[in-house]
One Martini backbone bead per residue (centre of mass of N, CA, C, O) as a GRO file, in nm:
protein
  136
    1UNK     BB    1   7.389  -8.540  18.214
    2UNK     BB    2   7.750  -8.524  18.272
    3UNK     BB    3   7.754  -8.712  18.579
    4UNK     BB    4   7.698  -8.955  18.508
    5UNK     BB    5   7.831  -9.314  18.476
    6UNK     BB    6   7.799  -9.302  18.143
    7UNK     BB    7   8.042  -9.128  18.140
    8UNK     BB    8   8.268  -9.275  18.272
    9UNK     BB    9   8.248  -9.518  18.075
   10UNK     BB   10   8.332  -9.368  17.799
   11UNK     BB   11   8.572  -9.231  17.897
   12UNK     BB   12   8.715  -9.502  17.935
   13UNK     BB   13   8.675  -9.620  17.658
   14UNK     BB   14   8.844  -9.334  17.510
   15UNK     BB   15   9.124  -9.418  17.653
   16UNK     BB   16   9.150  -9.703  17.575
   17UNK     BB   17   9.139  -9.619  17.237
   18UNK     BB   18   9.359  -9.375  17.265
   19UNK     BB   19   9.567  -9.403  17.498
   20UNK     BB   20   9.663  -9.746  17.517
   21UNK     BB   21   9.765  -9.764  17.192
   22UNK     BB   22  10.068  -9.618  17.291
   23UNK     BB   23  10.121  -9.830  17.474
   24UNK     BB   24  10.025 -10.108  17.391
   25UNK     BB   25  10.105 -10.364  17.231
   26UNK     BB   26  10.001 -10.606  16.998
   27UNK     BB   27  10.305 -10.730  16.874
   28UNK     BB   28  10.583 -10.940  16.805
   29UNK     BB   29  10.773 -11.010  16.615
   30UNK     BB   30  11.104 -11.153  16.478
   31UNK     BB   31  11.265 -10.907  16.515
   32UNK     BB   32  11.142 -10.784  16.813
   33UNK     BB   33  10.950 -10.562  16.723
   34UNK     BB   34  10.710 -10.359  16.800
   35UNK     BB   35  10.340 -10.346  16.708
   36UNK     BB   36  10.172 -10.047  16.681
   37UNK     BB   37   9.885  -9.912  16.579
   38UNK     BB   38  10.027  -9.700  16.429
   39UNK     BB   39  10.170  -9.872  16.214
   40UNK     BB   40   9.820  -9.927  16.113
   41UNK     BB   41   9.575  -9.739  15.952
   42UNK     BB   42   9.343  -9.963  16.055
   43UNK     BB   43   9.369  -9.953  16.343
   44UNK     BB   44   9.386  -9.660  16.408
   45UNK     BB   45   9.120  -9.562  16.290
   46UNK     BB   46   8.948  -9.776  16.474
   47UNK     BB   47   9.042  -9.652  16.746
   48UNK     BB   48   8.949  -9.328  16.661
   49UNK     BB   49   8.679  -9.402  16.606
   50UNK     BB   50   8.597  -9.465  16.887
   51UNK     BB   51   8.681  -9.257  17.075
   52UNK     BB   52   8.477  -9.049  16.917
   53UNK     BB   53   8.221  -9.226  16.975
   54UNK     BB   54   8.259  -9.175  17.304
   55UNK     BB   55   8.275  -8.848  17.312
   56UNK     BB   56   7.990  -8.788  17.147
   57UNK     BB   57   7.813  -8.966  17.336
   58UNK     BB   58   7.879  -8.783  17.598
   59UNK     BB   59   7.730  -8.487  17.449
   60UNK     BB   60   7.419  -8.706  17.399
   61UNK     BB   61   7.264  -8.641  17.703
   62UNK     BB   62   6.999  -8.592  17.598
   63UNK     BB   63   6.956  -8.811  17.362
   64UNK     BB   64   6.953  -9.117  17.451
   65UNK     BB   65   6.881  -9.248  17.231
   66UNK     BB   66   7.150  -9.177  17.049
   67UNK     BB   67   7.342  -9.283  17.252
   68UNK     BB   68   7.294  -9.576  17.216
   69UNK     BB   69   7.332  -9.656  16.968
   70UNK     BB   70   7.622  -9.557  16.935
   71UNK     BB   71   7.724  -9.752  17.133
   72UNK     BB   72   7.629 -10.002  16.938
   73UNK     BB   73   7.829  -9.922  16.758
   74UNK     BB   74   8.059  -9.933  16.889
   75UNK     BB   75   8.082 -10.210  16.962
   76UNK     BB   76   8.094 -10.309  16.684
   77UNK     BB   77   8.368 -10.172  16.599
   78UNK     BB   78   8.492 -10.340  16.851
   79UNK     BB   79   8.410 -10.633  16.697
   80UNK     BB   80   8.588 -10.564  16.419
   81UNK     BB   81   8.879 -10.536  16.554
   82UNK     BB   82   8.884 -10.825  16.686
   83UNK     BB   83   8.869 -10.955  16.474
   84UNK     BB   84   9.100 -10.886  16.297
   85UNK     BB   85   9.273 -10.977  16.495
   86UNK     BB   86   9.217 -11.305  16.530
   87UNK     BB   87   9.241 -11.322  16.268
   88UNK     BB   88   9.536 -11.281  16.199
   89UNK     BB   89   9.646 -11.477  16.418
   90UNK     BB   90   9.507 -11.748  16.279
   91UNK     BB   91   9.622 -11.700  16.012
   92UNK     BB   92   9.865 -11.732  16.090
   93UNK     BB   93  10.151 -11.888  16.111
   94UNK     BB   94  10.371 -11.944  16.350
   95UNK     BB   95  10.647 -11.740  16.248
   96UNK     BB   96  10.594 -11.535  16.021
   97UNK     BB   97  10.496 -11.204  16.185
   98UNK     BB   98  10.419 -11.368  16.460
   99UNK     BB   99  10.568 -11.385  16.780
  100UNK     BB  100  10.426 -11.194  17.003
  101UNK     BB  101  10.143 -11.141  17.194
  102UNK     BB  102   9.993 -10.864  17.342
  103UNK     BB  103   9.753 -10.628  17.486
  104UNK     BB  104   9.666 -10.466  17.252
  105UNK     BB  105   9.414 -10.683  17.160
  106UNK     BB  106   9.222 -10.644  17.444
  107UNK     BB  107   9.117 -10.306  17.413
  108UNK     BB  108   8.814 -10.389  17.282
  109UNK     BB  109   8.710 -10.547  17.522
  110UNK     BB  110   8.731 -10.326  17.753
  111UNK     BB  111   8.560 -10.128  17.591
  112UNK     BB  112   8.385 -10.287  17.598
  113UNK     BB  113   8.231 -10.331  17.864
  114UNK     BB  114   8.221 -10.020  17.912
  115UNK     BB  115   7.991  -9.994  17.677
  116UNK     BB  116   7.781 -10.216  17.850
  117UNK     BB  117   7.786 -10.049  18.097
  118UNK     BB  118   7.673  -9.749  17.948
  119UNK     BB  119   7.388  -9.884  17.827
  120UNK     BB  120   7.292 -10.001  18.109
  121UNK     BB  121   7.247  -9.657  18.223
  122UNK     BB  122   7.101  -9.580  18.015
  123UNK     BB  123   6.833  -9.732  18.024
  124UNK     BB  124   6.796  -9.681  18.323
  125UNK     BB  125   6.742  -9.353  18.207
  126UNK     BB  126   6.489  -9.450  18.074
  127UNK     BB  127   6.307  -9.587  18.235
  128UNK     BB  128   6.269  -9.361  18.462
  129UNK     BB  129   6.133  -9.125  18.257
  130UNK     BB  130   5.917  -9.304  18.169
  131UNK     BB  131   5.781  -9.331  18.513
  132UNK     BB  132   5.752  -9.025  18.504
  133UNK     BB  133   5.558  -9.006  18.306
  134UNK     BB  134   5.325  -9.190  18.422
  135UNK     BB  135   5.245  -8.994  18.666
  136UNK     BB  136   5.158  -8.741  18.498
   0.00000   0.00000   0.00000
């Protein structure tokens, strides 16, 4: 069913990767320029891969089993993402690149959150479906 709560957690964590990564800076260079996700095609992919596999998980409400894979395939890429900001920022020393770090570095972890709390209302409703099978 498309109205469950892990619907709303997908589509949440799916506008945080697709679409606050427009608003949000990753970080400000030296000459002063802010440096958006769009600007480097491999931030931008793992971005827009992330909000694609949370839009698919959304749409896979019959098969909760690859639901929840899916989400924590999601996990994985955005901690994959998290892991290349993390290096990218302590891989460079001081005045290098990086002159200030955004709020669009954070939006990873965010983005796990939602989908740790929707792979936990998928489980609460696989286990659910379970209990009504063995009353059967």
């Amino acid at each position: 069913m498309i109205q469950r709560i892990q619907t709303l957690y997908l589509f949440l964590a799916a506008v945080i990767s697709a679409g606050l990564i427009f608003v949000f800076h990753l970080w400000t260079d030296n000459s002063g320029a802010k440096v958006f996700a769009i600007d480097n095609y491999t931030y931008l992919g793992l971005f827009l891969g992330s909000a694609l596999l949370s839009v698919f998980s959304i749409f896979r409400f019959k098969n909760r089993k690859s639901q929840f894979v899916l989400g924590r395939l999601n996990i994985v890429l955005n901690f994959v993402l998290l892991g290349i900001f993390v290096y990218q920022s302590l891989n460079l020393s001081g005045e290098i690149n990086v002159s200030e770090k955004g709020i669009g570095i954070l939006l990873p972890i965010f983005s796990i959150v939602c989908l740790v709390l929707a792979n936990k209302a998928i489980k609460k409703d696989e286990d659910l479906v379970k209990s009504v099978d063995r009353l059967r």
